[in-house]
N, C-alpha and C positions, 0 to 999 in steps of 0.2 A: 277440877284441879288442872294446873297450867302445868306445862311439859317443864319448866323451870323449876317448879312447885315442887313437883312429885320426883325430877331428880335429887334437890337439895333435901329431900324429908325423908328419901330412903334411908331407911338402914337396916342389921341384921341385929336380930334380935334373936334368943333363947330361950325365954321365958313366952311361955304362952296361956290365955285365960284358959278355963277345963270347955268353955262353951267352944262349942264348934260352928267352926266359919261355914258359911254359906258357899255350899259346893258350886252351885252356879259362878259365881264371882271367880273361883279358882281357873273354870271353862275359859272363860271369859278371858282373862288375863294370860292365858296360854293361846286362844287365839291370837293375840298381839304378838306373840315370839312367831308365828309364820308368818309375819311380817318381815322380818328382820331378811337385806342381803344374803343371796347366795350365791355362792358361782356357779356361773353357766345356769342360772332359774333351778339350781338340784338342791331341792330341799330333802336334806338330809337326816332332819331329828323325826322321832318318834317320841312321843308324850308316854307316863303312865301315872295314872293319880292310882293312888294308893288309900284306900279307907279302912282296911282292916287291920285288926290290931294287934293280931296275932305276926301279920306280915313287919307291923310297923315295928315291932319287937324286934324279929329277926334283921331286917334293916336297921336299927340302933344295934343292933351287938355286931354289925358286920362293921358300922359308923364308927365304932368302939368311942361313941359318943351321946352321952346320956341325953340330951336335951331333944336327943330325936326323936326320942321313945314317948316322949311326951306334948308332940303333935298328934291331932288328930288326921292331918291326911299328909303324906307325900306326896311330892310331883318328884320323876324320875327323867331326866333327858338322856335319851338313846340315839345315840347316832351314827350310823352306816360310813364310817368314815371310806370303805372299798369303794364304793361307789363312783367317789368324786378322786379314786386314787386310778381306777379304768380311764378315767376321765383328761387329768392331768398327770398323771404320774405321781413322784414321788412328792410333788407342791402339791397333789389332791389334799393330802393329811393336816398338810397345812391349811387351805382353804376353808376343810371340815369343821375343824377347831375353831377357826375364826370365824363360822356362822355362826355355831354354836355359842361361842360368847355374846353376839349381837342378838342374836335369840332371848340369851338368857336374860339382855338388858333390858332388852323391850318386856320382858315377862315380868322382871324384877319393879319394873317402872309400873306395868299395869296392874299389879298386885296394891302398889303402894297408894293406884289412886282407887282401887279396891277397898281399898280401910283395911289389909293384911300386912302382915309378917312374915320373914322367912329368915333363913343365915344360910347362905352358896357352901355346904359340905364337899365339900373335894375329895376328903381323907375316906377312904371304906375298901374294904375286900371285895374286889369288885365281881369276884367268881361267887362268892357269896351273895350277892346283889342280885345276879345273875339268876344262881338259882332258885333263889326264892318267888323271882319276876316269873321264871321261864323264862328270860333274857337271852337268843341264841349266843354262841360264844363268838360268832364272828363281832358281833355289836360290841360298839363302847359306850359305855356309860358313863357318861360326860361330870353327870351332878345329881346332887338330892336337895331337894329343897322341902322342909318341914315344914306345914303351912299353918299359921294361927292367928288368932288374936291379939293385940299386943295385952301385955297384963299392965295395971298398975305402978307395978313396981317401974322405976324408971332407972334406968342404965344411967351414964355421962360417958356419952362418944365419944372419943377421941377429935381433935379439930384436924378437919384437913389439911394441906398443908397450902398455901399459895401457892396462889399463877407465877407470883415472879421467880419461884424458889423453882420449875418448874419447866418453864421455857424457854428456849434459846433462839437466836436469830442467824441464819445461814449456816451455822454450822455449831458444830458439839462445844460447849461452854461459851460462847458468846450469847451475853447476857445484853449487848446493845444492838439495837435496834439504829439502821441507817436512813437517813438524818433519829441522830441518837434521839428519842422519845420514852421516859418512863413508863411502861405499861401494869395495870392493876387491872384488878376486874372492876373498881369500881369507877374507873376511867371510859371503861368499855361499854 
């Protein structure tokens, strides 16, 4: 699958088949997120796959969303945001976060050319999270990501929005480009 491919085919999905995905593939596709930008080379996430399903329970009640409950594995990103806060200061926090989303692209992306599913959970208690990991308390816990199958059933996405509804030229709402040029992606 082309890097174009696998970003236009992602998406987050809910519904997952009862088979259980091939835990290698999940390894695999998290090795790709330590790939992603850090500042100063400080890789700052911890991984946690999750297979049991007593846990994955208790993470779905903390998710206080049901479709979690019904993966069969979790991936959990943990990340030392003090680290990169010794580091830079008060912009470490920031830094942190923003590996961490580049992480989770790269992850998100290599799942999809995995043949998986997931949906980026954000929403959960995260002390709840916490203790069910063993998660120290200094750690943030970035995301959950429920890993499956896609099912059958087929969703209808939502369409993205265009390029031109989207970008501007030298400054906030200039929408023309000098010497003025219409820009599309299918021009590009």
């Amino acid at each position: 699958m082309q890097l174009k491919e696998a970003i236009q085919n992602r998406k987050s999905v809910k519904r997952y088949m009862d088979k259980k995905p091939d835990w290698r593939k999940i390894i695999r596709a998290l090795d790709m997120a330590r790939f992603a930008p850090a500042a100063g080379n400080n890789f700052t996430l911890r991984f946690i796959l999750v297979e049991n399903e007593k846990q994955i329970a208790e993470i779905a009640t903390a998710c206080q969303q049901e479709f979690v409950g019904t993966a069969k594995y979790l991936v959990v990103f943990v990340n030392d945001e003090n680290k990169l806060g010794k580091l830079y200061g008060e912009r470490g926090k920031r830094y942190s976060s923003q590996q961490a989303g580049a992480a989770i692209q790269n992850f998100l992306l290599a799942l999809t050319e995995e043949g998986m599913v997931t949906n980026w959970v954000g929403h959960f208690y995260e002390d709840q999270v916490k203790r069910v990991l063993s998660i120290p308390s200094e750690e943030i816990v970035e995301a959950i990501f429920p890993i499956g199958l896609e099912t059958k059933v087929k969703t209808h996405p939502k369409p993205k929005p265009a390029l031109e509804n989207l970008m501007y030229f030298s400054k906030w709402k200039n929408k023309k480009m000098e010497p003025e040029v219409r820009v599309s992606v299918d021009g590009i």
